[in-house]
C-alpha positions in Angstrom: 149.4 44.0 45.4 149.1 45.4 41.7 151.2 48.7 41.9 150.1 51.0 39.3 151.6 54.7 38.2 151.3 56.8 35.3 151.0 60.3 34.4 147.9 62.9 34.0 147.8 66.1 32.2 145.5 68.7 33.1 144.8 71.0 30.1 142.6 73.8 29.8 142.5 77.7 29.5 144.1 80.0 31.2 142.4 79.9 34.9 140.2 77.3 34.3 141.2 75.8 37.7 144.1 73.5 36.8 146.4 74.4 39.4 143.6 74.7 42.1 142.4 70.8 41.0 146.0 69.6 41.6 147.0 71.0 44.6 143.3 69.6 45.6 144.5 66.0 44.2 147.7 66.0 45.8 146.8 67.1 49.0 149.4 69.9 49.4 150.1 73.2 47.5 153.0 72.5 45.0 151.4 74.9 42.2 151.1 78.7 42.3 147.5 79.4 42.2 146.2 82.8 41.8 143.5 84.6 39.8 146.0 86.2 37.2 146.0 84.1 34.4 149.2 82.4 33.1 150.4 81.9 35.8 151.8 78.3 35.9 155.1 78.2 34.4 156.7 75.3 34.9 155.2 71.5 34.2 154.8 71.3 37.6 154.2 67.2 38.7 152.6 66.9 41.9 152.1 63.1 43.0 148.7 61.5 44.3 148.1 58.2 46.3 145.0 56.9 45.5 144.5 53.0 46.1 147.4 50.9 45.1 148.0 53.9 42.1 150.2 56.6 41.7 148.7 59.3 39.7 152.1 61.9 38.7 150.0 65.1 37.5 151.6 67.5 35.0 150.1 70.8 35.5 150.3 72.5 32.2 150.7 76.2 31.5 147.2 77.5 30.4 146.9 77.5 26.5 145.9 80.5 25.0 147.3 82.6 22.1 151.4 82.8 22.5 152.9 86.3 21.5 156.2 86.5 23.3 158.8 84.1 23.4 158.1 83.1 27.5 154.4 82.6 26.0 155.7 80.4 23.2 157.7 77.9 25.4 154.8 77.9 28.0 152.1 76.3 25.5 155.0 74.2 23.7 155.1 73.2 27.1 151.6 72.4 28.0 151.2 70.2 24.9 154.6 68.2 25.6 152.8 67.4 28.5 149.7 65.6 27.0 151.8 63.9 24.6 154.0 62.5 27.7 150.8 61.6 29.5 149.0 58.2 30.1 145.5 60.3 30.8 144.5 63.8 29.6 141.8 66.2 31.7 140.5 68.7 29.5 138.8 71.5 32.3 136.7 73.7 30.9 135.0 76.4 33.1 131.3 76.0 33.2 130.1 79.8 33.3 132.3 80.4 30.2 131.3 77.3 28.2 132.5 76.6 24.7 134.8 79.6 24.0 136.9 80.1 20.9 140.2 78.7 22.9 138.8 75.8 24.1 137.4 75.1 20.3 141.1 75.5 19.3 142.1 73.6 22.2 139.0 70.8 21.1 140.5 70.8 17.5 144.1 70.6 18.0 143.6 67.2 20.7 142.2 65.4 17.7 145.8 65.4 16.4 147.7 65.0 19.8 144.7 63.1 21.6 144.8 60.3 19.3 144.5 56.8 21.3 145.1 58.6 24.6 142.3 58.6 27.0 140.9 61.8 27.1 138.6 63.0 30.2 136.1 65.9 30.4 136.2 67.8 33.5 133.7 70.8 34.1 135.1 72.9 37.0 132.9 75.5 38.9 129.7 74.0 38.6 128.4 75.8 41.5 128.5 78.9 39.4 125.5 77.9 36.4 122.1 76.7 36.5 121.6 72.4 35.9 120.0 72.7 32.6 122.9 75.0 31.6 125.4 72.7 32.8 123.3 69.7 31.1 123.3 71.3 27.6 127.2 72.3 28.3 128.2 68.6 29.0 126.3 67.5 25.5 127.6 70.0 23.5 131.2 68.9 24.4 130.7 65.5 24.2 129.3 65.7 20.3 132.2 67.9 19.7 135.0 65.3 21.3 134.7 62.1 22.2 135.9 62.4 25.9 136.2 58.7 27.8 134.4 60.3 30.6 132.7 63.7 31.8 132.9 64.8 35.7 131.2 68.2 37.0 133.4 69.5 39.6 134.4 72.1 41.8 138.1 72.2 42.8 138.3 74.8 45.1 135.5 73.6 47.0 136.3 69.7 46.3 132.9 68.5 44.7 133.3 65.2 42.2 137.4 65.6 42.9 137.4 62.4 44.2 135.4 60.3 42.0 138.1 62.1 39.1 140.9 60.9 41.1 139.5 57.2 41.9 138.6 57.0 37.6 142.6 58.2 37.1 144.1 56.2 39.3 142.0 52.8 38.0 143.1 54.0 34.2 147.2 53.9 35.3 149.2 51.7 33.5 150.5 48.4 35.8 153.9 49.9 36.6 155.9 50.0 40.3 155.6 53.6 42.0 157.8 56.4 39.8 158.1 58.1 43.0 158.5 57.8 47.1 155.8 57.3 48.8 155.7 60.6 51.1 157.0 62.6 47.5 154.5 64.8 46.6 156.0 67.1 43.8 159.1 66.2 41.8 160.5 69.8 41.4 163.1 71.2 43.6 162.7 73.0 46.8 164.3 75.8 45.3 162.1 75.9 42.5 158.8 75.1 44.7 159.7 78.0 46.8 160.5 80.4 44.2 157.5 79.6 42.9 155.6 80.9 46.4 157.5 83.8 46.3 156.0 84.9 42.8 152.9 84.3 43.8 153.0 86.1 46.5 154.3 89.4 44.0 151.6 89.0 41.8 148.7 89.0 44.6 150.3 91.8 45.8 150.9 93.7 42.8 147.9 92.6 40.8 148.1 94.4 37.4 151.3 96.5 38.1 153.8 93.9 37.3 151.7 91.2 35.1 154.5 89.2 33.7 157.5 91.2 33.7 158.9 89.5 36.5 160.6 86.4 37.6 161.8 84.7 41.1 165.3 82.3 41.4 166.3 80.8 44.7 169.9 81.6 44.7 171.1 80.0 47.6 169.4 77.5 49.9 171.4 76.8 53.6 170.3 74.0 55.8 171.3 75.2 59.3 172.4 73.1 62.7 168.9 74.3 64.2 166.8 72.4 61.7 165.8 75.5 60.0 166.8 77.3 56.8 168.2 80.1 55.2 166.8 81.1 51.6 168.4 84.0 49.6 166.4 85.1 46.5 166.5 87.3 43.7 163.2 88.9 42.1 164.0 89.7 38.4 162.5 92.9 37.0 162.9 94.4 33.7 163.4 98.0 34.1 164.2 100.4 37.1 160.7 101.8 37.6 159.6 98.0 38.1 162.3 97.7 41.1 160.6 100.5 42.5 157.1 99.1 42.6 158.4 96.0 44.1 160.1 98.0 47.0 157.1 99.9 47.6 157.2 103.0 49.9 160.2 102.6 52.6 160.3 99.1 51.1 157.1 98.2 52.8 156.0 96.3 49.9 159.1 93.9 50.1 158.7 93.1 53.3 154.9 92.0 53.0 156.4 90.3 49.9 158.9 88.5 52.4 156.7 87.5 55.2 154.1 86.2 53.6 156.3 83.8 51.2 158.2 83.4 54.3 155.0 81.5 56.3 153.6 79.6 53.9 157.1 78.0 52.9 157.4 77.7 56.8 154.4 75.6 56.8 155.0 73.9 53.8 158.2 72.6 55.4 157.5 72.3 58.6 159.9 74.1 59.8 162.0 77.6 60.4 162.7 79.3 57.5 164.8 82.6 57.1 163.8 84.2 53.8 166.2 87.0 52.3 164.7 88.7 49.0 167.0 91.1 47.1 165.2 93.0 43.6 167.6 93.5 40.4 167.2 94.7 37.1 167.6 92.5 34.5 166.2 94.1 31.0 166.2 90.8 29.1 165.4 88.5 31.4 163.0 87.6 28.9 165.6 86.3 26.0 168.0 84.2 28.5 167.9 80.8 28.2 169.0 80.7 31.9 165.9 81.8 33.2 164.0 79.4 31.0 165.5 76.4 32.2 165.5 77.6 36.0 161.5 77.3 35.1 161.3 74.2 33.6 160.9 75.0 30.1 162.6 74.8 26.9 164.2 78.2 25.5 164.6 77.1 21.5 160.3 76.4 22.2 160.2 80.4 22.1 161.4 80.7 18.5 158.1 81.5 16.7 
């Protein structure tokens, strides 16, 4: 047996499905996926078995136009991804079709795409007409030459698995990077910070957009087989703390037991969830909090 493994960036705008066709990939949520855009943080790698191949997925933050410093390091980011990466996936929305950021995005893989395979993916396909979608897939492929175009739907898993048979055939011939039952290669701590976030920003929709951030402080494995997670949500000024509490702290605790399930059931297991709120004006300009997120701090300088 041939073991194959390489690495696969998915690239795209901001909510153009990227975190929503991985977690479809690897068969397991390891990426925060809600419809807020900029979301994804991290690089976050989830792993897929397909075959004898080993496809390692970097999810990239969604590129768009960086004004802060968090927004600087999270596209510096995204592109350090497709240059690491054996295969790129360009996804492109089909409703919104060629916008100005994915002509930017178009333009600027001529210089960083150079002899990588580069795929076309067009996500949400349920959501145009054929000839639309026909004229779409043209226009792209005069503008780029892509290796290889799939129409797809990610949430509903339509053409995910042709994509992921065509990746895992186009790895390089390497042993596995990875165990076999590993399926993302961030921490726990991080994974379930992550969940936790998510979980504020459904909740708080356009309250809090960005001005908060989630670190598992402590993580206790107890005799019972369950455990005991301590976190502390990061907010930026005292009114924010506030929201986040919620009347007689109501909002917390929806906060809590949601994150608490769904890290229940991606673990398998018990877990006890403790979430404390602190104000932290500059959480924004700590290089601390970048690295807890996977990203590099001196990427923010402008």
């Amino acid at each position: 047996m041939t073991q194959r493994a390489g690495f696969a960036a998915l690239i795209g705008e901001p909510n153009a499905g990227k975190s929503t066709l991985l977690n479809r990939m690897v068969g397991a949520k390891v990426s925060i996926v809600t419809h807020k855009v900029q979301t994804t943080r991290a690089r976050i790698r989830g792993v897929a078995i397909e075959g004898d191949s080993q496809i390692v997925f970097v999810d990239t933050p969604g590129l768009f136009q960086p004004k802060r410093r968090l927004d600087r390091a999270m596209v510096a980011a995204a592109w350090g991804g497709v240059a690491d990466a054996d295969v790129v996936v360009l996804m492109i929305e089909a409703h919104r079709g060629v916008t100005k950021g994915v002509e930017a995005i178009l333009e600027r893989l001529e210089d960083v795409g150079t002899g990588r395979t580069v795929a076309l993916a067009i996500n949400k396909i349920d959501r145009v007409e054929a000839p639309v979608l026909l004229g779409l897939t043209k226009d792209l492929n005069e503008r780029f030459s892509f290796a290889e175009t799939f129409l797809i739907s990610a949430e509903k898993g339509h053409g995910t698995d042709d994509l992921r048979k065509w990746l895992a055939d186009r790895m390089p011939e390497e042993p596995w990077l990875y165990p076999e039952d590993q399926i993302a290669d961030l921490p726990m701590r991080m994974i379930a910070a992550e969940m936790t976030r998510e979980k504020l920003t459904l909740r708080l929709h356009q309250e809090l957009p960005y001005q908060l951030t989630v670190e598992t402080e402590n993580w206790e494995e107890r005799k019972d087989g369950s455990c005991k997670v301590d976190q502390i949500i990061y907010v930026m000024r005292d009114g924010h703390k506030g929201i986040v509490l919620g009347n007689r702290g109501e909002t917390i605790k929806a906060i809590s037991k949601a994150a608490r399930e769904e890290l229940a059931e991606f673990l398998g297991r018990n877990v006890h969830l403790f979430l404390q709120v602190k104000v932290r004006p500059n959480w924004l300009e700590e290089s601390e909090r970048y690295s807890e997120m996977g990203l590099d701090f001196k990427d923010g300088n402008s």
